[in-house]
C-alpha positions as CSV (number, residue, x, y, z in Angstrom):
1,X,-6.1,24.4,-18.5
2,X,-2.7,23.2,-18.0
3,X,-3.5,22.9,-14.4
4,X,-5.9,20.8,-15.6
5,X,-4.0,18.1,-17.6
6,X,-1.6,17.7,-14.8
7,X,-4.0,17.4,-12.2
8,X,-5.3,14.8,-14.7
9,X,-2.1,13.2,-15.1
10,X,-1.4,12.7,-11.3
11,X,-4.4,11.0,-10.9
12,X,-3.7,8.8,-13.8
13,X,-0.5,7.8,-12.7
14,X,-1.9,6.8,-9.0
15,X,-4.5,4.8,-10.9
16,X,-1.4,3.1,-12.5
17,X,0.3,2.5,-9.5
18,X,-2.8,1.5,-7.7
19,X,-3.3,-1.2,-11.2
20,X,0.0,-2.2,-11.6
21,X,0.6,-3.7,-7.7
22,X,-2.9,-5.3,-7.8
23,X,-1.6,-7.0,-10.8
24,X,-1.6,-10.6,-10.4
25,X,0.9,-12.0,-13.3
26,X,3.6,-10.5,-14.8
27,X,1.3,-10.3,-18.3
28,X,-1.2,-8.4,-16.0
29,X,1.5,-6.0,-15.1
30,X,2.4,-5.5,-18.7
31,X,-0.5,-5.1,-20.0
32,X,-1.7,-2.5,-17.2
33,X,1.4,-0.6,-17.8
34,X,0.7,-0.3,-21.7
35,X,-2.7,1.5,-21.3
36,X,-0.7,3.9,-18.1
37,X,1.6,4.1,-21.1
38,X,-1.4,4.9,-24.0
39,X,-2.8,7.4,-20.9
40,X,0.4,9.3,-20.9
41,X,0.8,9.7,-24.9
42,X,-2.7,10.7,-25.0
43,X,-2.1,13.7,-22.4
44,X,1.2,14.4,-24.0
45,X,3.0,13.6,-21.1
46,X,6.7,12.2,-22.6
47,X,8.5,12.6,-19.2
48,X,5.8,9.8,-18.1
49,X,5.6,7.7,-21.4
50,X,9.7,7.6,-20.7
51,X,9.3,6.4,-17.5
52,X,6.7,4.0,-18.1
53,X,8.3,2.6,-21.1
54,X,11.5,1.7,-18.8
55,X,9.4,0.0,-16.3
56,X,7.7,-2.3,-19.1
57,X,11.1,-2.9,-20.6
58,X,11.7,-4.1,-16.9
59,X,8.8,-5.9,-16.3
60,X,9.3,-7.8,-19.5
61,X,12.7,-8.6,-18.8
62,X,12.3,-10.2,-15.1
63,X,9.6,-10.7,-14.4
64,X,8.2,-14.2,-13.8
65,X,5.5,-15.9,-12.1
66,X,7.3,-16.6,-9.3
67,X,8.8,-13.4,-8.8
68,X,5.2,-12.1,-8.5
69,X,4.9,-14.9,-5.9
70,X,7.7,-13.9,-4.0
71,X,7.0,-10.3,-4.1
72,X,3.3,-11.2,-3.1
73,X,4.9,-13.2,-0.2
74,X,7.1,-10.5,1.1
75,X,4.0,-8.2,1.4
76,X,2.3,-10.4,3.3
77,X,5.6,-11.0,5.7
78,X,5.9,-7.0,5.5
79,X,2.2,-6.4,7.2
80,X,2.6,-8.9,9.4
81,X,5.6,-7.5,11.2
82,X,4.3,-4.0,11.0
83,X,0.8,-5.6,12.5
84,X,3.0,-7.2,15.2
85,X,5.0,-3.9,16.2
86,X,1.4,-2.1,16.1
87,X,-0.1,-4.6,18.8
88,X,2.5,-3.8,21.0
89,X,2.3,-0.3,20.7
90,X,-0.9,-0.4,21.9
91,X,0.4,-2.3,24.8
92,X,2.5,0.2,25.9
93,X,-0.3,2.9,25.4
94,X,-2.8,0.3,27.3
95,X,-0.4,0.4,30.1
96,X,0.3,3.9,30.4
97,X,-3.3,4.3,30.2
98,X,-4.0,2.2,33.3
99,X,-1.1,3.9,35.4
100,X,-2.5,7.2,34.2
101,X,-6.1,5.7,35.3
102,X,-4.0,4.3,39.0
103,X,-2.8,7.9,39.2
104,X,-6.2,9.9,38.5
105,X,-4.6,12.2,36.2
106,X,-7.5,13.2,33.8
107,X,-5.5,14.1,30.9
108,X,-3.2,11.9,30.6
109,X,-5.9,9.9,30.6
110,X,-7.6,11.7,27.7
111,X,-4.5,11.7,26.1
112,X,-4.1,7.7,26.3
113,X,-7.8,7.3,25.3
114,X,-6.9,9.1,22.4
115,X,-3.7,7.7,21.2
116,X,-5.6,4.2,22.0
117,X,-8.2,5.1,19.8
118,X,-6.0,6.1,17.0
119,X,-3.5,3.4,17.3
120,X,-6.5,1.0,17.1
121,X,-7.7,2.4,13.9
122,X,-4.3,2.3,12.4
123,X,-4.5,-1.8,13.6
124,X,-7.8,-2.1,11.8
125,X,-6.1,-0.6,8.3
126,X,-3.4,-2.6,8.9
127,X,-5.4,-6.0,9.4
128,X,-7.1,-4.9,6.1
129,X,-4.4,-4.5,4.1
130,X,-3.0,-7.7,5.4
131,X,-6.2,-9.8,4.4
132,X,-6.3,-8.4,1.3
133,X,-2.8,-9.3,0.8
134,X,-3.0,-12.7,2.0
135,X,-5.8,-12.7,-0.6
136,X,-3.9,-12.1,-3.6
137,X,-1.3,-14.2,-1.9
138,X,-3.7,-17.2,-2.4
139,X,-5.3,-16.3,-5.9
140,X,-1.5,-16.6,-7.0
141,X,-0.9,-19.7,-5.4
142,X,-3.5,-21.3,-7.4
C-alpha cells in the first residue's frame, strides 16, 4: 500500500511539473501549484507540501508577466540551438555514411543507417518541442 501512495505521488508530482511549465501567466503557475500543493496534503506527503509551498512563495514573489515572457523566449532560443547542433550531427553522420558507402564497408554502413535513423528522430522531437514552444511563445505575446 505504501508502495502505492508513492508510486501515486511521483506521478503527481510529474503531472505538476508537466502543469506548472505549460503555465502561461504567473497566476496560472500559482494556481497550478496550489492544487500540486492540495494533491500533496491529501496523500500526506509534507516533504512535498514543503517544497511546493516554497516554490509558490517564489512564484508569488517574482514572478511577472514578463518574466514568463522572457523565460518562454529563452526556451525557444534553447531548442533552437540544440536543433541547430542536431542538424549538423547528422551532417557528419551523412558524411561518414557516404565514405562508408565510397568504401563498401557493409557495416559501417548499417551502422551510419542506423545512427541516421536515430539522429533523425531525435530532430523530429526536437522540431516538436520547438513548435510547441514557439506556440506558447506567441499565446504570451498576445
Amino acid at each position: 500500500m505504501k508502495k502505492l501512495i508513492t508510486a501515486l505521488a511521483v506521478i503527481a508530482s510529474i503531472g505538476a511539473m508537466t502543469s506548472v511549465q505549460a503555465a502561461e501567466s504567473c497566476a496560472a503557475k500559482a494556481s497550478a501549484l496550489e492544487k500540486e500543493i492540495r494533491i500533496a496534503q491529501h496523500f500526506g506527503n509534507a516533504y512535498k507540501v514543503a517544497g511546493l509551498k516554497k516554490a509558490l512563495a517564489e512564484v508569488k514573489a517574482h514572478c511577472t508577466n514578463s518574466s514568463v515572457l522572457a523565460d518562454a523566449q529563452k526556451d525557444v532560443n534553447k531548442l533552437e540551438r540544440k536543433l541547430a547542433e542536431k542538424r549538423e550531427d547528422i551532417a557528419e553522420v551523412q558524411a561518414d555514411l557516404r565514405e562508408a558507402q565510397r568504401k563498401g564497408n557493409i557495416k559501417k554502413i548499417a551502422k551510419y543507417k542506423s545512427k541516421l535513423a536515430e539522429k533523425q528522430a531525435d530532430l523530429r522531437e526536437i522540431q516538436q518541442d520547438l513548435n510547441r514552444a514557439r506556440a506558447e511563445l506567441a499565446a504570451l505575446k498576445k
